[in-house]
C-alpha positions in Angstrom: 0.0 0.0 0.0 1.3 3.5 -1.0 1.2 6.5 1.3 -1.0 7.9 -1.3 -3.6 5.8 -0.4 -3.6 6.5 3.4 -3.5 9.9 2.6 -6.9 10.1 0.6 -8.6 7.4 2.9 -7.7 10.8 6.0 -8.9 13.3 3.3 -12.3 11.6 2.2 -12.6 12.0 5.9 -14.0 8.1 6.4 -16.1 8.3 9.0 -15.7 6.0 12.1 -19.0 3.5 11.9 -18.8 0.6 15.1 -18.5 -2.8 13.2 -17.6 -0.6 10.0 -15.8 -2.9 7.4 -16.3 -0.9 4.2 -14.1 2.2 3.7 -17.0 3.9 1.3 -18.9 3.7 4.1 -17.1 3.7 7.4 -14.5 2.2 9.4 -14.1 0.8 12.8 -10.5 0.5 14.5 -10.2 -3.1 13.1 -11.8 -2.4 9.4 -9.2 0.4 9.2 -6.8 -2.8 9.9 -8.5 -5.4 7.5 -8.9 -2.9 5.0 -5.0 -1.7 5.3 -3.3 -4.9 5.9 -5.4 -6.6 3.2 -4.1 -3.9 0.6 -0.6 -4.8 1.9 -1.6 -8.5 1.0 -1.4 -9.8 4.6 -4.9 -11.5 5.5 -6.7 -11.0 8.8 -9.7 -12.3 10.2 -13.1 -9.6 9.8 -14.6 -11.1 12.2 -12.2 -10.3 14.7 -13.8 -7.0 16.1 -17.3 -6.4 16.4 -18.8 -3.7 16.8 -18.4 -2.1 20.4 -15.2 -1.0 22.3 -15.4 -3.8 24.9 -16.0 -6.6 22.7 -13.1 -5.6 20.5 -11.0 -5.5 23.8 -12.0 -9.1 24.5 -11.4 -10.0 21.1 -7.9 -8.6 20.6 -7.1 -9.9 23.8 -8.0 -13.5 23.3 -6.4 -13.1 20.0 -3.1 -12.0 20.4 -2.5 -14.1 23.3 -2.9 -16.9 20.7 0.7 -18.5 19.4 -0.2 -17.0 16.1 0.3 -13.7 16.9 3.3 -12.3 18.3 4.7 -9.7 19.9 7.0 -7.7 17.3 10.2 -4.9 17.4 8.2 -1.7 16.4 8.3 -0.7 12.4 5.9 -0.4 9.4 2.5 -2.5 8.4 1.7 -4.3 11.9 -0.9 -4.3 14.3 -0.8 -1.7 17.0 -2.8 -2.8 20.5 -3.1 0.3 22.9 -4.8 0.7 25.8 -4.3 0.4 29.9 -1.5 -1.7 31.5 -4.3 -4.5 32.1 -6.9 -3.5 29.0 -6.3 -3.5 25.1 -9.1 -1.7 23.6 -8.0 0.3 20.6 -5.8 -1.1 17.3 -4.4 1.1 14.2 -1.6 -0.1 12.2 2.2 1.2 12.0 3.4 3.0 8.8 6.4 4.4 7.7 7.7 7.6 9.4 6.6 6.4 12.8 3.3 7.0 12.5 0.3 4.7 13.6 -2.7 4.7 11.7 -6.1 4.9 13.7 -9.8 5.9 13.5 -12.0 7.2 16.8 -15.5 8.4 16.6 -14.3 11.7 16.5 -11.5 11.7 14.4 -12.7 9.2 12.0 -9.1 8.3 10.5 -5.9 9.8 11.8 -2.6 9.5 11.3 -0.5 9.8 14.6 2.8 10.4 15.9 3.7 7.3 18.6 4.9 10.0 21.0 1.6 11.6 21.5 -0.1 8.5 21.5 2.1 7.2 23.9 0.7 10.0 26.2 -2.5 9.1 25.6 -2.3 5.5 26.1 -0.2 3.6 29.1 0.2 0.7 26.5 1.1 0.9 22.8 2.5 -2.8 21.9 3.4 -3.9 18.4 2.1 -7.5 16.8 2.7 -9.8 13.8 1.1 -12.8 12.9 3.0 -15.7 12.2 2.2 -15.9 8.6 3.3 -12.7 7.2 7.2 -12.6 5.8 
């Protein structure tokens, strides 16, 4: 996936829609994933994330502490969990420059710097699954 696509998914200003899987229509925090990981040709599950904040938190935490995913050295096109020191309850993904890749209900999709995300959040942790290269 080019930059260029990021950039006009944050200018067509997709809203954030709970269980949102369509970027025409709206995105959740995981649809933003599927949808960005998929274009970078690494397959995760749909499914995963429903649509409110504590069933994704259940989700991504039953998921990740399965053996196919792992925890990863930060750097571009993987999973970001954030949250509390005991909850995960938000995901974007990493891209180039440092950035992480996110959508909120008030933001819709955003591009952020890990420093000020790292003030927001007391947990920012970086995952891969064990299929991608």
């Amino acid at each position: 996936m080019k930059m260029e696509h990021i950039t006009a998914l944050i200018n067509r200003r997709v809203p954030f829609v709970a269980g949102g899987r369509d970027p025409e229509r709206g995105l959740d925090c995981w649809g933003l994933v599927v949808h960005v990981l998929g274009y970078r040709g690494r397959t995760v599950r749909e499914d995963w994330a429903p649509g409110s904040v504590s069933e994704v938190a259940c989700l991504i935490k039953d998921q990740i502490e399965c053996d196919d995913w792992m925890l990863a050295d930060p750097g571009p096109w993987l999973v970001v969990a954030m949250g509390t020191k005991n909850r995960i309850y938000h995901v974007g993904v990493s891209v180039p420059g440092g950035h992480i890749l996110h959508t909120t209900p008030t933001t819709g999709i955003v591009m952020s710097r890990r420093m000020m995300l790292d003030d927001q959040f007391g947990r920012i942790e970086f995952y891969r699954h064990a299929s991608w290269d």
